[in-house]
MISE-969953 format. One record per residue: residue in one letter; x, y, z of N, C-alpha, C, O, CB in turn; residue number from 1. Coordinates in steps of 0.2 Angstrom, whole numbers, plus 5000, padded with zeros to 4 digits. Glycine has a CB too. Example, Ala and Ser with C-alpha at 12.3 -4.5 7.8 and 13.67 -1.06 7.14 Angstrom:
2
[a,[5066,4972,5039],[5062,4978,5039],[5066,4984,5039],[5071,4983,5042],[5057,4978,5045],1]
[s,[5064,4989,5035],[5068,4995,5036],[5064,5000,5039],[5067,5006,5040],[5070,4997,5029],2]
// end
This chain:
225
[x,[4771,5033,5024],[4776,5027,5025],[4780,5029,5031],[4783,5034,5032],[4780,5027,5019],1]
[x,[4780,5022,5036],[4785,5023,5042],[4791,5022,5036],[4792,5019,5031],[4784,5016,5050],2]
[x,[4797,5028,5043],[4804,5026,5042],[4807,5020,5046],[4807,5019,5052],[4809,5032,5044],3]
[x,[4810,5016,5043],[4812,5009,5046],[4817,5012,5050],[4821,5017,5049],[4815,5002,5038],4]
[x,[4817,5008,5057],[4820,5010,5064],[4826,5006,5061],[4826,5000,5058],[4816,5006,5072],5]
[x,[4835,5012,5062],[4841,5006,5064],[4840,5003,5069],[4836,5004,5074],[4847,5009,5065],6]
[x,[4844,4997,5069],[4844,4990,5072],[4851,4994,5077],[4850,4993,5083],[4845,4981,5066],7]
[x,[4855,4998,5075],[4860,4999,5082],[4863,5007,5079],[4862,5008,5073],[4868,4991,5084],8]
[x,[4866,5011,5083],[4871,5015,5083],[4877,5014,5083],[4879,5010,5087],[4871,5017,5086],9]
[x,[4883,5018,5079],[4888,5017,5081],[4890,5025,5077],[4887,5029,5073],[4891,5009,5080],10]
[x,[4896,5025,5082],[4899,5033,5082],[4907,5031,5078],[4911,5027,5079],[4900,5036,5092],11]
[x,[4908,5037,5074],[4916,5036,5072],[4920,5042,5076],[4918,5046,5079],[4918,5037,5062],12]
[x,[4924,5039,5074],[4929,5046,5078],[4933,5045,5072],[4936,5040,5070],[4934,5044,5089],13]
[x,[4934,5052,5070],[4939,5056,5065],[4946,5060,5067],[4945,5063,5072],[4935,5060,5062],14]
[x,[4950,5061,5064],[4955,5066,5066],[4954,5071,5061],[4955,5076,5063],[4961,5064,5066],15]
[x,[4953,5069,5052],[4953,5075,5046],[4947,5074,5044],[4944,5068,5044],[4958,5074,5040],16]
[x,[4943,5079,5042],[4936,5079,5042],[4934,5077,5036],[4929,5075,5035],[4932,5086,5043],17]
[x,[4940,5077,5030],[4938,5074,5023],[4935,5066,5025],[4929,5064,5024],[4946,5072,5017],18]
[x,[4940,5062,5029],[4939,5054,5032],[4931,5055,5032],[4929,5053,5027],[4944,5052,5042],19]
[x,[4927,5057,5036],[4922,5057,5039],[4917,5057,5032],[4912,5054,5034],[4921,5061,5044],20]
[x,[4917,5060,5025],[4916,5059,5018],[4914,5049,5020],[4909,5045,5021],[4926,5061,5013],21]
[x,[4921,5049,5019],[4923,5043,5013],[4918,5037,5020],[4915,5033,5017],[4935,5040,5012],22]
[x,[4918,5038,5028],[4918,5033,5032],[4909,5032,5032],[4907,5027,5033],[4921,5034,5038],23]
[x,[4905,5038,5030],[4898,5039,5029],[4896,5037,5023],[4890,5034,5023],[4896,5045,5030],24]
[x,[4899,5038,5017],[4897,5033,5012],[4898,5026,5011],[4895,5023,5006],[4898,5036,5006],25]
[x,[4903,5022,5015],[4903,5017,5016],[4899,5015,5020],[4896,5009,5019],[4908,5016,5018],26]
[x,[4897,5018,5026],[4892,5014,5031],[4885,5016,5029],[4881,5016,5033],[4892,5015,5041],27]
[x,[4882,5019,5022],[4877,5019,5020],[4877,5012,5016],[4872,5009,5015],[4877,5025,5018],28]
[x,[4882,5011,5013],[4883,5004,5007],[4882,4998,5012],[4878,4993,5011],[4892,5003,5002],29]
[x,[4886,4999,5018],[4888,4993,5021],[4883,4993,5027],[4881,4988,5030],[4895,4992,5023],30]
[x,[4882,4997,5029],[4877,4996,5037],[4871,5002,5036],[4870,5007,5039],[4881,4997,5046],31]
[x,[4868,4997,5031],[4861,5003,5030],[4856,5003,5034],[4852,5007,5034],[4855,5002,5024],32]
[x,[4857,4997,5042],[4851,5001,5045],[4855,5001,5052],[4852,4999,5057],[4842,4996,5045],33]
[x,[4859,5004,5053],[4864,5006,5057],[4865,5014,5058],[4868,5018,5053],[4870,5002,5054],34]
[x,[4862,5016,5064],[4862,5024,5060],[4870,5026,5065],[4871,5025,5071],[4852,5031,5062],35]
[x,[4872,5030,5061],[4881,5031,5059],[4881,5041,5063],[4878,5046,5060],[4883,5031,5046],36]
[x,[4884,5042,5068],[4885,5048,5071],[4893,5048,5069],[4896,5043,5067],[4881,5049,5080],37]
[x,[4895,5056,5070],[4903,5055,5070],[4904,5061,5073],[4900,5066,5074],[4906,5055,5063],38]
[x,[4911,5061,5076],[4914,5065,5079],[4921,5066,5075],[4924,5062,5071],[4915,5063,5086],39]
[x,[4924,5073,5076],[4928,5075,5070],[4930,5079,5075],[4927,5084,5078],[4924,5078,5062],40]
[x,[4939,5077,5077],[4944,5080,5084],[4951,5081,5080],[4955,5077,5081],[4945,5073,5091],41]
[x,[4951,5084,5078],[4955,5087,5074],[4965,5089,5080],[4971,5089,5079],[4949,5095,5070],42]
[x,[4962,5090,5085],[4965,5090,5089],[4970,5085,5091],[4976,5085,5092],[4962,5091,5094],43]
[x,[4966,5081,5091],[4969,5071,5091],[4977,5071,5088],[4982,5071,5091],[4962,5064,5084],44]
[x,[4975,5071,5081],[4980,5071,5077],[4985,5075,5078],[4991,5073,5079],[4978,5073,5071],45]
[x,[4983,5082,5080],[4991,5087,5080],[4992,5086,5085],[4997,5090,5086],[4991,5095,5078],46]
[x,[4989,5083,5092],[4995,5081,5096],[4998,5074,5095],[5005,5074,5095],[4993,5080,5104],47]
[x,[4997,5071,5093],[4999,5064,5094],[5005,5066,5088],[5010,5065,5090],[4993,5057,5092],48]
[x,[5004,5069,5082],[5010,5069,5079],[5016,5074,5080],[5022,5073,5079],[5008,5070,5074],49]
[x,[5012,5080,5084],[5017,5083,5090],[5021,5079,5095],[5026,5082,5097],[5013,5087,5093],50]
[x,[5020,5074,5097],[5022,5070,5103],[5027,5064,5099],[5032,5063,5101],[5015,5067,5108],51]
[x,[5025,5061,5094],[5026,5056,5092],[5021,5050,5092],[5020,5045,5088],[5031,5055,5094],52]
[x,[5017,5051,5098],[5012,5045,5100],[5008,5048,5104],[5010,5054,5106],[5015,5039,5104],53]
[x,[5002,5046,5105],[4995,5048,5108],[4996,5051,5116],[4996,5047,5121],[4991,5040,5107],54]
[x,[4997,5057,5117],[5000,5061,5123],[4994,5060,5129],[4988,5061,5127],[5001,5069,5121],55]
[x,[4996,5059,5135],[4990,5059,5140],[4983,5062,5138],[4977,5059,5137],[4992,5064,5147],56]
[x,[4983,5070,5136],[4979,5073,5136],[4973,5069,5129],[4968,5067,5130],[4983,5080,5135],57]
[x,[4976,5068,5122],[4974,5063,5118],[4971,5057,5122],[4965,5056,5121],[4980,5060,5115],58]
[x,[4975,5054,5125],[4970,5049,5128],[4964,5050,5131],[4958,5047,5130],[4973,5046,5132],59]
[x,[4966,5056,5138],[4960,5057,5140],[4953,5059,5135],[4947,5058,5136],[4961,5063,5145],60]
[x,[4955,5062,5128],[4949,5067,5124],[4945,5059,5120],[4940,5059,5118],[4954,5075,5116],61]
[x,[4949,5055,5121],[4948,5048,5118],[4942,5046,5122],[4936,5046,5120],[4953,5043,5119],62]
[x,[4945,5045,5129],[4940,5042,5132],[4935,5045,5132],[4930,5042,5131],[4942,5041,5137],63]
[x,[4935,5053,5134],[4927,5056,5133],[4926,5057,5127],[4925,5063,5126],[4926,5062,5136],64]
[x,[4926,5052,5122],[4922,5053,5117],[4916,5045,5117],[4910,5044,5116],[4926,5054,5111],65]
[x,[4923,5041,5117],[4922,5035,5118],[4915,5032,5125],[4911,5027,5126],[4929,5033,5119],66]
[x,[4916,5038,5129],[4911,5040,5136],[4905,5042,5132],[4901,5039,5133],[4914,5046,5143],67]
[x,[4904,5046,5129],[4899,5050,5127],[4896,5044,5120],[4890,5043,5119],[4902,5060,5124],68]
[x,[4899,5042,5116],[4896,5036,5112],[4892,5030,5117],[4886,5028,5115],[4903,5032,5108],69]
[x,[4894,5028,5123],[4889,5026,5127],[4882,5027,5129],[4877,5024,5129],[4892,5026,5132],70]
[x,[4884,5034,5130],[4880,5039,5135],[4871,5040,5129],[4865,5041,5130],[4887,5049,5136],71]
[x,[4877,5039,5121],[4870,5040,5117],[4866,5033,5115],[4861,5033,5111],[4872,5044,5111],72]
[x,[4870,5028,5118],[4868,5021,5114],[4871,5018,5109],[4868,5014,5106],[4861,5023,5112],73]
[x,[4877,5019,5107],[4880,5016,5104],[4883,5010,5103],[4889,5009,5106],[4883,5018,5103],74]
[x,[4881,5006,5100],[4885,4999,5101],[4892,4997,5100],[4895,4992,5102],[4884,4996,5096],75]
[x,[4895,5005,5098],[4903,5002,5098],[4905,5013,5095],[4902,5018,5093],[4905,4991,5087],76]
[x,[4911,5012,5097],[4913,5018,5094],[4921,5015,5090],[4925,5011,5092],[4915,5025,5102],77]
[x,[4920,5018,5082],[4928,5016,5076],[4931,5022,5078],[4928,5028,5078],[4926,5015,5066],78]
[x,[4938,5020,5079],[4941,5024,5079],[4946,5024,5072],[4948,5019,5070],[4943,5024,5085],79]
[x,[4946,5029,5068],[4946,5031,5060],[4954,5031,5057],[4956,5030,5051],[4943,5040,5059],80]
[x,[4959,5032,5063],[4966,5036,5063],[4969,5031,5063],[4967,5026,5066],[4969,5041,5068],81]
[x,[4975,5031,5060],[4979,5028,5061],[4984,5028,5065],[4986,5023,5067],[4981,5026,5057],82]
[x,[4987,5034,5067],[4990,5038,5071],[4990,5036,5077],[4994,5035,5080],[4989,5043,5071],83]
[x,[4980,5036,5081],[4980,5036,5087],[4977,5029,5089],[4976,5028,5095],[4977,5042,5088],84]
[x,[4975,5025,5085],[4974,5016,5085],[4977,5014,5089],[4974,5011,5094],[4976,5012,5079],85]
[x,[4982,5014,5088],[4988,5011,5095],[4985,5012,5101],[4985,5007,5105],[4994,5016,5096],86]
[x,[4981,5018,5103],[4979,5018,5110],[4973,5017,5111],[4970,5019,5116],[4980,5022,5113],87]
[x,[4972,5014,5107],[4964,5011,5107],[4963,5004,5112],[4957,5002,5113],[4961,5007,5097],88]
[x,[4970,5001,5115],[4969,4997,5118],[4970,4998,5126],[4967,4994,5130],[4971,4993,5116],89]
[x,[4973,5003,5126],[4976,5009,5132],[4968,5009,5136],[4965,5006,5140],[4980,5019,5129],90]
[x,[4966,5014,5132],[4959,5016,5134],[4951,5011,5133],[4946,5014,5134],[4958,5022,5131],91]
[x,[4952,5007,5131],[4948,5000,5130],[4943,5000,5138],[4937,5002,5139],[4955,4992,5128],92]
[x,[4949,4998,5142],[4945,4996,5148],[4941,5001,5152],[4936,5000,5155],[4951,4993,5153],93]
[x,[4944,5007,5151],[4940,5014,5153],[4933,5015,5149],[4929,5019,5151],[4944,5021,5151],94]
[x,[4931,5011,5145],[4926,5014,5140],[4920,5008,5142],[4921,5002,5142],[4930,5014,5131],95]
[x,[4914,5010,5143],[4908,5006,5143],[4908,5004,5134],[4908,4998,5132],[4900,5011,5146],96]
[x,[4907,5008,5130],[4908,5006,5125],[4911,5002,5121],[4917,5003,5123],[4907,5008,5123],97]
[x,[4911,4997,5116],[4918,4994,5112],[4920,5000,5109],[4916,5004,5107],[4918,4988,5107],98]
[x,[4929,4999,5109],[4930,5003,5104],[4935,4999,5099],[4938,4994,5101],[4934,5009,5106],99]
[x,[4934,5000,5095],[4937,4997,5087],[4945,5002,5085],[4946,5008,5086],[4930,5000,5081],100]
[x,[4949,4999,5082],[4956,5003,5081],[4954,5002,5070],[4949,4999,5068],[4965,4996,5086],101]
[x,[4957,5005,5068],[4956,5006,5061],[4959,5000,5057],[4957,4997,5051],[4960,5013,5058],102]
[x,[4964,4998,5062],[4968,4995,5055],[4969,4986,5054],[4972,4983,5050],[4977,4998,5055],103]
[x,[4964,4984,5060],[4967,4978,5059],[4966,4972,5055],[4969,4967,5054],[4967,4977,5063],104]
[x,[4959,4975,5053],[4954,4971,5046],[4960,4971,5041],[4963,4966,5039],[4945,4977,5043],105]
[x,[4962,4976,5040],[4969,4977,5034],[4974,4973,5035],[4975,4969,5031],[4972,4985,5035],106]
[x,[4976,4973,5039],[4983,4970,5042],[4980,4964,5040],[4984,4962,5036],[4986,4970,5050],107]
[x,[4974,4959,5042],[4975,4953,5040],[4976,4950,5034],[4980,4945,5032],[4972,4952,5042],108]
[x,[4970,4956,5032],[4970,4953,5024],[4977,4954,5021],[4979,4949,5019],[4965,4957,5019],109]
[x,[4980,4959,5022],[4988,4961,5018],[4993,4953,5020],[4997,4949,5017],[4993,4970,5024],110]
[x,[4991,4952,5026],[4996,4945,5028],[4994,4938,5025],[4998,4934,5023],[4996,4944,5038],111]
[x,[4986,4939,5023],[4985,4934,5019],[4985,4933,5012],[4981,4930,5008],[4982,4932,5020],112]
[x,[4991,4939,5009],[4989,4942,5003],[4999,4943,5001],[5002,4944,4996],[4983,4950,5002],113]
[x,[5001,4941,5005],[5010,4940,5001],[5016,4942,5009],[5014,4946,5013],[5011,4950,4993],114]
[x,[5021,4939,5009],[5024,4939,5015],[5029,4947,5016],[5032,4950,5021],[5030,4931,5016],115]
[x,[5030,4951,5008],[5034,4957,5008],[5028,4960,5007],[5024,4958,5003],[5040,4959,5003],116]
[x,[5027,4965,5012],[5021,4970,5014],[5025,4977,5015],[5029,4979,5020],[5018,4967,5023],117]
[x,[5024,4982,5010],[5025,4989,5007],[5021,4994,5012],[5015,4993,5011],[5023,4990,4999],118]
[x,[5022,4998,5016],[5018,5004,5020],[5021,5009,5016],[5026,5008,5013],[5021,5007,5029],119]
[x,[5015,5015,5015],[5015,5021,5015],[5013,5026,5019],[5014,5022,5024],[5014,5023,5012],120]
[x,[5012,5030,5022],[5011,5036,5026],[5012,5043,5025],[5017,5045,5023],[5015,5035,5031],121]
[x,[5007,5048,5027],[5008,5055,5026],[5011,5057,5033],[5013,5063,5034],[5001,5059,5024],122]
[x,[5010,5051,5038],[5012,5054,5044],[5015,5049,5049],[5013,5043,5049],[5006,5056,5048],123]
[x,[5021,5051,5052],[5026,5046,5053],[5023,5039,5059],[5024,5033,5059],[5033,5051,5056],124]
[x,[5019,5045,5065],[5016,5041,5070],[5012,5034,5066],[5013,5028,5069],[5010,5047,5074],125]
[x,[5009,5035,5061],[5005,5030,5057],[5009,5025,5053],[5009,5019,5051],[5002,5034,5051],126]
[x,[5012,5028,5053],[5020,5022,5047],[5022,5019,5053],[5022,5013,5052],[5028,5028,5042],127]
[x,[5025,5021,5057],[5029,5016,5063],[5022,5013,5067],[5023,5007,5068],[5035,5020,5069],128]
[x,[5017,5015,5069],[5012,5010,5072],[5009,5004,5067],[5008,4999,5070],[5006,5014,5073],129]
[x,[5009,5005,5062],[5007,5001,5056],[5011,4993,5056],[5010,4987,5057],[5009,5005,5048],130]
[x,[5019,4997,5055],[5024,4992,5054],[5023,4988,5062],[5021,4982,5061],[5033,4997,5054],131]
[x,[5023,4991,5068],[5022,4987,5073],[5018,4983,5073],[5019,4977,5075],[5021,4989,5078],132]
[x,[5012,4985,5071],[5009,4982,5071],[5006,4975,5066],[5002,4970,5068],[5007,4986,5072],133]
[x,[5008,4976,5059],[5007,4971,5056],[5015,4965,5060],[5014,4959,5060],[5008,4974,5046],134]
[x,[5020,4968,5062],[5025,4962,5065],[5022,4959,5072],[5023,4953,5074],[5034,4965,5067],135]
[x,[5018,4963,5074],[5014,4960,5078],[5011,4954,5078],[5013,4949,5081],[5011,4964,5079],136]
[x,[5005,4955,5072],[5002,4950,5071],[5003,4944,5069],[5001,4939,5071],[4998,4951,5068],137]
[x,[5010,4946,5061],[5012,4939,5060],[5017,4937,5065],[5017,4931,5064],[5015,4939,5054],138]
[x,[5019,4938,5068],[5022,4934,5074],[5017,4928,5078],[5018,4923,5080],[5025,4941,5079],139]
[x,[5010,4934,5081],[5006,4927,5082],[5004,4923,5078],[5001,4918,5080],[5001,4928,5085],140]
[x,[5004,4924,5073],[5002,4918,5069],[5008,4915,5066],[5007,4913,5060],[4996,4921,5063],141]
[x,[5015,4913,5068],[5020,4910,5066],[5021,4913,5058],[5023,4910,5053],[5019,4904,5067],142]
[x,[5019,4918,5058],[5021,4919,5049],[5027,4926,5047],[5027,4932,5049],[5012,4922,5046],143]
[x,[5031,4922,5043],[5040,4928,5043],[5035,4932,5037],[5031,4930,5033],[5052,4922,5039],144]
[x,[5040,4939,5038],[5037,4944,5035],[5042,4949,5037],[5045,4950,5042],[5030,4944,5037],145]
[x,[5042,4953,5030],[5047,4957,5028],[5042,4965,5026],[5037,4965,5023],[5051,4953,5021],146]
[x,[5044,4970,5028],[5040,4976,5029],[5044,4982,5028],[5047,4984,5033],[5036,4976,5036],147]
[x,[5044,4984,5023],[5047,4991,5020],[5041,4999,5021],[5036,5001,5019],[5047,4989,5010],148]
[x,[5046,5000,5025],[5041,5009,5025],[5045,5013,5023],[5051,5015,5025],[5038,5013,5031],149]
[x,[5039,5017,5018],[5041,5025,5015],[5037,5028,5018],[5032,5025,5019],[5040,5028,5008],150]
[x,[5039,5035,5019],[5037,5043,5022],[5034,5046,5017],[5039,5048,5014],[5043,5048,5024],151]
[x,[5028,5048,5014],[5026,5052,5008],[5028,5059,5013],[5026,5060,5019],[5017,5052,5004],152]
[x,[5033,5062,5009],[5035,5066,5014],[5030,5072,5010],[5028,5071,5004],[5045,5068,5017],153]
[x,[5028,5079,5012],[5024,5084,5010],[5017,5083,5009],[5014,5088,5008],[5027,5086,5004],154]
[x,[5015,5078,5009],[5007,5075,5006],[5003,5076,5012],[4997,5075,5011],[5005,5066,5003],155]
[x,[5005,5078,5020],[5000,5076,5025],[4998,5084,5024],[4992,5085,5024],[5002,5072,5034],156]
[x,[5003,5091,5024],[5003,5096,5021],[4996,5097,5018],[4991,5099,5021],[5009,5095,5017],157]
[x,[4996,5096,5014],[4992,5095,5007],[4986,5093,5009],[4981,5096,5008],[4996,5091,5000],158]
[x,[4986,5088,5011],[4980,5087,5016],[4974,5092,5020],[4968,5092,5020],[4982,5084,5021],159]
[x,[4980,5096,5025],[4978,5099,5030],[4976,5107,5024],[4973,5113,5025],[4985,5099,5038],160]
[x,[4977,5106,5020],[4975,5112,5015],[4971,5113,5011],[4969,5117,5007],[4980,5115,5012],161]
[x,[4969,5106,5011],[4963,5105,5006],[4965,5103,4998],[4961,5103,4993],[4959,5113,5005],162]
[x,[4973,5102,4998],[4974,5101,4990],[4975,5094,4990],[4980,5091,4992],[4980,5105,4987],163]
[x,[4970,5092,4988],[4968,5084,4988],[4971,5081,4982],[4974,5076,4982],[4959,5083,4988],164]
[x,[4971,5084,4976],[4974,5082,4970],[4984,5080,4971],[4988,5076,4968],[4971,5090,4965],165]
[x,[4986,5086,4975],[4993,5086,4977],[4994,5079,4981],[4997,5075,4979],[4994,5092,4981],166]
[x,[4990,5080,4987],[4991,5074,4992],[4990,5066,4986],[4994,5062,4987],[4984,5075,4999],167]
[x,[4986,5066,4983],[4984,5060,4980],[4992,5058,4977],[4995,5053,4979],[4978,5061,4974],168]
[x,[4993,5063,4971],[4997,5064,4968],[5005,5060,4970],[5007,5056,4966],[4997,5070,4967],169]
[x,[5007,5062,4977],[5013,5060,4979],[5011,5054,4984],[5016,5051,4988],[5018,5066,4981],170]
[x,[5005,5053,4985],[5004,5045,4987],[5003,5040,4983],[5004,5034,4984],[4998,5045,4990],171]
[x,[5003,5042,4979],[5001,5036,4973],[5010,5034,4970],[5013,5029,4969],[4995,5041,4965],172]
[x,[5011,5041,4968],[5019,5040,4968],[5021,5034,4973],[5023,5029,4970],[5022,5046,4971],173]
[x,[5022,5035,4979],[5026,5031,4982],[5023,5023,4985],[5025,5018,4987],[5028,5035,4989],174]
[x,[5017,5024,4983],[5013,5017,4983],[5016,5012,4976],[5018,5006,4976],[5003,5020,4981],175]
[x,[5016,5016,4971],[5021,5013,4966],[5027,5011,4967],[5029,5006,4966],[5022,5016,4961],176]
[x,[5030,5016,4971],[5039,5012,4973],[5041,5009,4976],[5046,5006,4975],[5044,5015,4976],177]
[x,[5035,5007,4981],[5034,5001,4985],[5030,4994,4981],[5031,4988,4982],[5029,5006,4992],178]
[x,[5026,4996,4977],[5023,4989,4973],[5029,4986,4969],[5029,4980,4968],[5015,4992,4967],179]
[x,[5035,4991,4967],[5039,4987,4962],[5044,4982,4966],[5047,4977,4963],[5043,4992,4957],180]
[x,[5045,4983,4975],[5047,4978,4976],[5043,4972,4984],[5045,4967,4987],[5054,4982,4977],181]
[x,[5038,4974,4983],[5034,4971,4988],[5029,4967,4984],[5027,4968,4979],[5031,4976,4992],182]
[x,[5026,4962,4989],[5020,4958,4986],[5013,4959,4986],[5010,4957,4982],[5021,4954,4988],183]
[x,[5011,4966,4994],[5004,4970,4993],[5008,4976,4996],[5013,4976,4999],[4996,4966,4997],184]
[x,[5005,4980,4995],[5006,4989,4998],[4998,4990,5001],[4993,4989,4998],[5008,4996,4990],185]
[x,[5000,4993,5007],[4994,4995,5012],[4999,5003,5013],[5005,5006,5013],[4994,4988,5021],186]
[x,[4988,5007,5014],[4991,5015,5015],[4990,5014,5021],[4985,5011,5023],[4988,5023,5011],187]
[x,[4995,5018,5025],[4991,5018,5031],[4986,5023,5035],[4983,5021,5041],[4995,5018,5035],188]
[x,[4985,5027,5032],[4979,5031,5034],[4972,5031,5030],[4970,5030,5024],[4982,5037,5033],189]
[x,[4968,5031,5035],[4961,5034,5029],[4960,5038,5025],[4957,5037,5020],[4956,5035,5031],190]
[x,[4964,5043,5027],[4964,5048,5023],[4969,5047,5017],[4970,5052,5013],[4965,5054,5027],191]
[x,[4972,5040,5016],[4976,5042,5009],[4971,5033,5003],[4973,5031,4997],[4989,5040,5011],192]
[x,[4964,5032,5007],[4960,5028,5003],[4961,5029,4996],[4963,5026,4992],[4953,5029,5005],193]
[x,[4957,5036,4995],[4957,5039,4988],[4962,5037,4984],[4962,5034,4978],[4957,5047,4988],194]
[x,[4969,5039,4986],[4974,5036,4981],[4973,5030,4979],[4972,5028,4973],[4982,5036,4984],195]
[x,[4973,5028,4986],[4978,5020,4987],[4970,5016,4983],[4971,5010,4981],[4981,5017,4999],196]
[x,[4966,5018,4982],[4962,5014,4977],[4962,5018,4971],[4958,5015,4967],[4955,5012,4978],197]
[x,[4963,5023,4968],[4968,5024,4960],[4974,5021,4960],[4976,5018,4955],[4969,5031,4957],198]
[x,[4976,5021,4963],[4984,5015,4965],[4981,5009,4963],[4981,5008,4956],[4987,5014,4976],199]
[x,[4979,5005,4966],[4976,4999,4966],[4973,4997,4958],[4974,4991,4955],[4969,4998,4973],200]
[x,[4970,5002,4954],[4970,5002,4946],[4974,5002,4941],[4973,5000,4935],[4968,5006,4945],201]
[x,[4981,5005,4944],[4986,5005,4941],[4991,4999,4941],[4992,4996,4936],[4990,5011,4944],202]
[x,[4992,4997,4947],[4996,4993,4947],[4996,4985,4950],[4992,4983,4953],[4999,4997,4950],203]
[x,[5001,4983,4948],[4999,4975,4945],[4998,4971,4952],[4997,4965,4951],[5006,4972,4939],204]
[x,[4999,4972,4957],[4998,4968,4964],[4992,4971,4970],[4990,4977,4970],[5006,4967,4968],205]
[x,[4990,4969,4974],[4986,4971,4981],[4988,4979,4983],[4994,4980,4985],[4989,4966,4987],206]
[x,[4983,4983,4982],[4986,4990,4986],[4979,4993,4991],[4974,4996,4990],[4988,4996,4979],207]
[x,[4981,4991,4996],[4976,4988,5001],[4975,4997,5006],[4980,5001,5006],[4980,4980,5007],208]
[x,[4970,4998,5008],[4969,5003,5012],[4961,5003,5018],[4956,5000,5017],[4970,5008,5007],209]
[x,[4961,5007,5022],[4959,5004,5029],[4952,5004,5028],[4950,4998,5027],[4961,5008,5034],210]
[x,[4947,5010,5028],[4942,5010,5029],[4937,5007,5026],[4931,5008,5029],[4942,5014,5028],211]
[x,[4938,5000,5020],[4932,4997,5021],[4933,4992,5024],[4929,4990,5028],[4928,4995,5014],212]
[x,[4938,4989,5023],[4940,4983,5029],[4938,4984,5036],[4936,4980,5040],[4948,4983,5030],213]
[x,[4939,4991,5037],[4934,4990,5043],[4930,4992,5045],[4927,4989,5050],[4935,4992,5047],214]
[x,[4928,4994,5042],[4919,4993,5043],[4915,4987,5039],[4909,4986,5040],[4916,5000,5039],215]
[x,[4919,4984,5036],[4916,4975,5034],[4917,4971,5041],[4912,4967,5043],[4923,4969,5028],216]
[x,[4922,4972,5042],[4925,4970,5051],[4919,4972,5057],[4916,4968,5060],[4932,4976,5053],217]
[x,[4918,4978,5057],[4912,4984,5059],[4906,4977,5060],[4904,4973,5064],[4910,4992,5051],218]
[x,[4904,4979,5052],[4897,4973,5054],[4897,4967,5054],[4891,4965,5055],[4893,4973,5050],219]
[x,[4902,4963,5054],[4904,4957,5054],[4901,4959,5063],[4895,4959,5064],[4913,4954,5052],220]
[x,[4906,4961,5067],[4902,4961,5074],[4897,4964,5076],[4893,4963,5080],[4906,4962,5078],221]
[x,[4896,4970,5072],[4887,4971,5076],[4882,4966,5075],[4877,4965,5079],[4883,4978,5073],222]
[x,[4884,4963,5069],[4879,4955,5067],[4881,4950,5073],[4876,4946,5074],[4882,4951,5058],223]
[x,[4885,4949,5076],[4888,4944,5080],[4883,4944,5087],[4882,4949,5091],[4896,4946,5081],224]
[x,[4879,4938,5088],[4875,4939,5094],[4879,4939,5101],[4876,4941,5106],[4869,4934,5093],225]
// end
């Protein structure tokens, strides 16, 4: 029996190597003949949260990844972070390839799902790019909107150590303090998916988080002739 040829490539770019888990069993469900490479820059993250925002050096490691997703034939390189999304449009024009930012499939749905919009975050860079960014959008689309962010302060910690049960724990927490006065709650990272969909079981409104939105997003345009 021949193995049936993918129809395109595409590359993710990671910052936490759990993310790359959750982003490979998604593009198995959602783009089965799409064959899925990844890169896992762990570097990315601890400058940009060192700096506050995506530092020269970051950018440049960007671009040459985003250069080497070309280089192998990829239709598009996702970038996974939320942290370093923001400069996804910085380095856009440098890149033969498309690149893709994580969050914006999210953002829409959240804006068409209630006007008080709740953030969480394990990481602050993420929590204030988020916020910009969802005021961003509804502003182009004439739509008022009200945006509360919390710091899970200790849970990105808990991450970087492998105590997944911990990190969940006090995400889910503040996903709740935020659902009792907001109309949907978005996590902002990929890496807090896991919670924020036992969150989303618990609790009685929208608790939205990135990674299948974007990759629904994802194939919406690799389908796009």
């Amino acid at each position: 029996m021949t193995q049936e040829r993918p129809l395109s490539r595409v590359v993710f770019l990671h910052t936490v190597r759990s993310v790359a888990e959750q982003f490979d069993a998604l593009a198995r469900e959602l783009l089965p003949q799409v064959e899925c490479w990844h890169i896992i820059d762990e570097m990315l993250a601890k400058l940009t949260l060192a700096a506050g925002c995506a530092p020269p050096l970051a950018l440049r490691r960007m671009v040459e990844h985003a250069t080497a997703a070309a280089d192998v034939g990829a239709a598009a390189l996702q970038v996974t972070c939320s942290s370093i999304s923001p400069a996804v449009p910085l380095i856009r024009p440098l890149c033969e390839a498309p690149v893709y930012g994580v969050d914006d499939a999210m953002v829409a749905r959240a804006l068409r799902l209630g006007r008080r919009i709740g953030i969480a975050a394990t990481a602050r860079p993420a929590l204030d790019s988020l916020a910009a960014l969802i005021a961003q959008a509804a502003a182009s689309e004439g739509q008022p909107v009200e945006v509360e962010k919390l710091f899970c302060d200790g849970a990105y910690g808990f991450l970087l150590s492998g105590e997944l049960t911990e990190h969940d724990r006090i995400v889910r927490g503040h996903l709740a303090r935020l659902a009792a006065r907001c109309d949907v709650v978005v996590a902002a990272q990929a890496s807090m998916a896991r919670a924020a969909e036992a969150a989303a079981r618990e609790l009685p409104m929208p608790v939205l988080s990135s990674p299948r939105p974007a990759v629904e997003r994802l194939r919406e345009l690799l389908a796009s002739p």
